[in-house]
Backbone bond lengths (Angstrom), bond angles and torsions (degrees), N, CA, C in turn:
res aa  C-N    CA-C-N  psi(-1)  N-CA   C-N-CA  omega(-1)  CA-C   N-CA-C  phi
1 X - - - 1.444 - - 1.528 108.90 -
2 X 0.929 104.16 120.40 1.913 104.89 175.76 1.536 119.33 -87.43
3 X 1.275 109.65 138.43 1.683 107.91 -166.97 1.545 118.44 -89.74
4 X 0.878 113.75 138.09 1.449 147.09 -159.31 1.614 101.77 -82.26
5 X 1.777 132.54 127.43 1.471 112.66 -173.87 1.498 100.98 -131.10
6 X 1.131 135.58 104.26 1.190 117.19 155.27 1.594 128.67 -121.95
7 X 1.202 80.79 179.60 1.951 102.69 -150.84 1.326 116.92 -97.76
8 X 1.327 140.90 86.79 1.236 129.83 -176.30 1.663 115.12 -98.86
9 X 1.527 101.70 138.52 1.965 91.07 -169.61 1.450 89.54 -120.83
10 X 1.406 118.48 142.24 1.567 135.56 -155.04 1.729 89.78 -108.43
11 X 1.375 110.98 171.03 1.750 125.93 -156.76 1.858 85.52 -93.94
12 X 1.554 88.69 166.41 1.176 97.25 171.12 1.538 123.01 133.80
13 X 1.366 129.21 91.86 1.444 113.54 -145.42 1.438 105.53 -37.91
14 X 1.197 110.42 -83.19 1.620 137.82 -178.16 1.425 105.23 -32.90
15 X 0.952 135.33 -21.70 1.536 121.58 -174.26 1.521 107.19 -89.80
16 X 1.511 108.26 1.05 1.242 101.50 -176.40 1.655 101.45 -79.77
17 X 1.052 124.26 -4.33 1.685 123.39 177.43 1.858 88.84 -68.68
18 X 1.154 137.46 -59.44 1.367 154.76 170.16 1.134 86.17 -28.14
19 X 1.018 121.18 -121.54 1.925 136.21 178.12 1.642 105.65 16.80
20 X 1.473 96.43 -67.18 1.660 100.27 -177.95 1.503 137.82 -61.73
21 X 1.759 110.30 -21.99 1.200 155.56 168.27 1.670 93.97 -61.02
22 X 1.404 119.65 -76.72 1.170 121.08 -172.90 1.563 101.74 -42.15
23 X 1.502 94.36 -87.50 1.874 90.36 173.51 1.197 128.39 -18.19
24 X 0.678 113.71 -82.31 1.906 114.11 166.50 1.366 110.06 -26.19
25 X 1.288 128.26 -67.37 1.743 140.05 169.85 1.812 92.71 -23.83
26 X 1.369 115.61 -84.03 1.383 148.21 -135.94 1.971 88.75 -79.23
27 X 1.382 111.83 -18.20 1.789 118.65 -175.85 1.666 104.99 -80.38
28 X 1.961 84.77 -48.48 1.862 86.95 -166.56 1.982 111.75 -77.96
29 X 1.442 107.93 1.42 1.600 106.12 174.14 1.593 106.56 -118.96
30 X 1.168 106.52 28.51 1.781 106.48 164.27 1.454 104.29 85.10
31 X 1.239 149.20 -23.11 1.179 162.63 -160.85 1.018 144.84 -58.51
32 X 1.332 123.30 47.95 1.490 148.88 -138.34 1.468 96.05 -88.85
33 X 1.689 126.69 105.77 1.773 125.49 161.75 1.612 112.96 -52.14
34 X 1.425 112.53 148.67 1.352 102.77 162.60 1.610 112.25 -107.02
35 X 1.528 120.89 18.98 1.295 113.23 -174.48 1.750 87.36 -160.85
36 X 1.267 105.36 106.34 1.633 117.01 144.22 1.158 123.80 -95.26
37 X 1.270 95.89 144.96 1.419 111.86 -179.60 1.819 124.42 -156.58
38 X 1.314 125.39 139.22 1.467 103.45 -164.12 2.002 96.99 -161.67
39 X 1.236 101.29 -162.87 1.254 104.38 -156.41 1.580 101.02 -150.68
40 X 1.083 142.54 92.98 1.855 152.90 164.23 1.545 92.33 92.57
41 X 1.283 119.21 -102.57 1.606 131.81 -154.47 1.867 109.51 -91.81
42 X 1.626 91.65 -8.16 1.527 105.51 159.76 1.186 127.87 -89.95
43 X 1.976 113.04 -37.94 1.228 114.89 153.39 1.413 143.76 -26.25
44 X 1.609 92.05 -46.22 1.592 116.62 -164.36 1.595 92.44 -93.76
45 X 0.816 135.34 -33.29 1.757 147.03 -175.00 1.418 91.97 -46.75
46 X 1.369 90.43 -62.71 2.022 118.83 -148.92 1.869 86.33 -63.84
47 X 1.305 121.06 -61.71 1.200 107.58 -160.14 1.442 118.85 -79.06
48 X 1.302 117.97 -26.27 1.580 122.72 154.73 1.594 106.39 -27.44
49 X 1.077 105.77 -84.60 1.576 127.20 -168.41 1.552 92.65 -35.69
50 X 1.450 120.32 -81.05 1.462 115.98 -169.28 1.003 121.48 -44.78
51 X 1.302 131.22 -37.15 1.470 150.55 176.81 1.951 118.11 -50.09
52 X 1.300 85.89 -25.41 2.072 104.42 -155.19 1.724 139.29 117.72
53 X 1.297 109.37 -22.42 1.270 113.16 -168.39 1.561 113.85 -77.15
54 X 0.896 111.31 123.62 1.586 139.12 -156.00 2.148 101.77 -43.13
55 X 1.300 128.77 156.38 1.318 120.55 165.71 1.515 97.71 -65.79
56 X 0.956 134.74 -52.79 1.388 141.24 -179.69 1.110 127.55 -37.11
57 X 1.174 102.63 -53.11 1.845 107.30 173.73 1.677 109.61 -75.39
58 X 1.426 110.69 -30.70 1.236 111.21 160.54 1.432 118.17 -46.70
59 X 1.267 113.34 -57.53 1.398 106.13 -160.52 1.682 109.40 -75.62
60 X 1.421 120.08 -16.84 1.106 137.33 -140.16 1.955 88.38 -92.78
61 X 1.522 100.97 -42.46 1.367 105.18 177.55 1.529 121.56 -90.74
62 X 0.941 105.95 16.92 2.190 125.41 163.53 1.346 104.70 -102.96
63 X 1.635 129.73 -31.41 1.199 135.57 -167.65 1.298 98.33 -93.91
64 X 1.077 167.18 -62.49 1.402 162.87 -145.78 1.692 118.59 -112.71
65 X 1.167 119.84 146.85 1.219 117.23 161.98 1.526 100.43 96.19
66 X 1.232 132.47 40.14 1.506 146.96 135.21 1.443 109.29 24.03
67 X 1.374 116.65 -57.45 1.373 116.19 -153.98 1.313 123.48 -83.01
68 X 1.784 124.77 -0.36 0.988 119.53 -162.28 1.918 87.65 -150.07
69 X 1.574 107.05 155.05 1.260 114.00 -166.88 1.469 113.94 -69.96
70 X 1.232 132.30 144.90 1.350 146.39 -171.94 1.526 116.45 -36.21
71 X 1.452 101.72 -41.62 1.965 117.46 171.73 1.750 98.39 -74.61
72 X 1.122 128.09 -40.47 1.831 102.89 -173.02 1.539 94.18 -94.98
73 X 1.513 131.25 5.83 1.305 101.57 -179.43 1.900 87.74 -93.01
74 X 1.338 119.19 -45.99 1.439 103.48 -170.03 2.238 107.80 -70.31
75 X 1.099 94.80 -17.76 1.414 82.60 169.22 1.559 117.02 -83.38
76 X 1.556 115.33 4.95 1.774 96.38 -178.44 1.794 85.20 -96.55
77 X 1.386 115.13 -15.42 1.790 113.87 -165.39 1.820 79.05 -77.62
78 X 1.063 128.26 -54.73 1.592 110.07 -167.16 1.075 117.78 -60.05
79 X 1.797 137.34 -11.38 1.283 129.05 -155.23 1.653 82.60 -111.50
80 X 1.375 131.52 -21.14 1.258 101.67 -137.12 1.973 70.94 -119.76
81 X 0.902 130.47 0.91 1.642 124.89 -174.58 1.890 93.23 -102.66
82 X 1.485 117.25 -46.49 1.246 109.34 -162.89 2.303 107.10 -133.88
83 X 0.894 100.84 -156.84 1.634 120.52 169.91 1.369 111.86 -150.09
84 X 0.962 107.74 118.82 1.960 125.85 -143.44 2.359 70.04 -111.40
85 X 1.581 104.77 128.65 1.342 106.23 147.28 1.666 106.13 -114.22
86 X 1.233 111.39 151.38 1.463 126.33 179.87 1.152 112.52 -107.04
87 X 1.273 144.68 -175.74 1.521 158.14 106.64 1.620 130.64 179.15
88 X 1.363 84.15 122.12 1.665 94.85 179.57 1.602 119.62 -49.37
89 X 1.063 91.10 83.09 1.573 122.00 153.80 1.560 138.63 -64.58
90 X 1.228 108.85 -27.72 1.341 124.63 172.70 1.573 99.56 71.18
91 X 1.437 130.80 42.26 1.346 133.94 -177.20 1.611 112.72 114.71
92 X 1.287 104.30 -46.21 1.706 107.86 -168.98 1.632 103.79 -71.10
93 X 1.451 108.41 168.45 1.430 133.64 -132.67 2.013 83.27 -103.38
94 X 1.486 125.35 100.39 1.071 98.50 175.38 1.412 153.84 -29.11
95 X 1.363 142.13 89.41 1.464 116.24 177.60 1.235 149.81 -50.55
């Protein structure tokens, strides 16, 4: 039976520097999750990533732009880099 890995990223503006760290960790040893999952600034982490948007631009949009909290600065980098589809699926792969 082959094991199954997934990734859950917890809330919290600032930890989203964490989040991205992991990724990166989990990029440079081949390490592909088959189940994300997360919670505010992990949410948005988690679905960036699956979606396409680069670690880079991730990190790039936690690093800049002072004036606004860590969740609308990486959520204006997710809206404006990609189109995130959702749906509660309860695990399954949106259609």
């Amino acid at each position: 039976m082959s094991r199954r890995i997934a990734l859950v990223l917890g809330g919290g503006g600032l930890k989203g520097f964490a989040h991205i760290g992991v990724l990166r960790a989990l990029a440079e040893r081949s390490i592909v999750p088959d189940i994300y999952a997360g919670t505010s600034i992990g949410a948005l982490i988690s679905a960036a990533h699956i979606s396409g948007t680069s670690i880079w631009i991730l990190f790039r949009s936690l690093s800049t732009g002072r004036s606004s909290s860590p969740v609308t600065r990486i959520g204006n980098a997710i809206t404006s880099a990609t189109m995130i589809s959702c749906s509660p699926t309860q695990g399954r792969a949106p259609q």
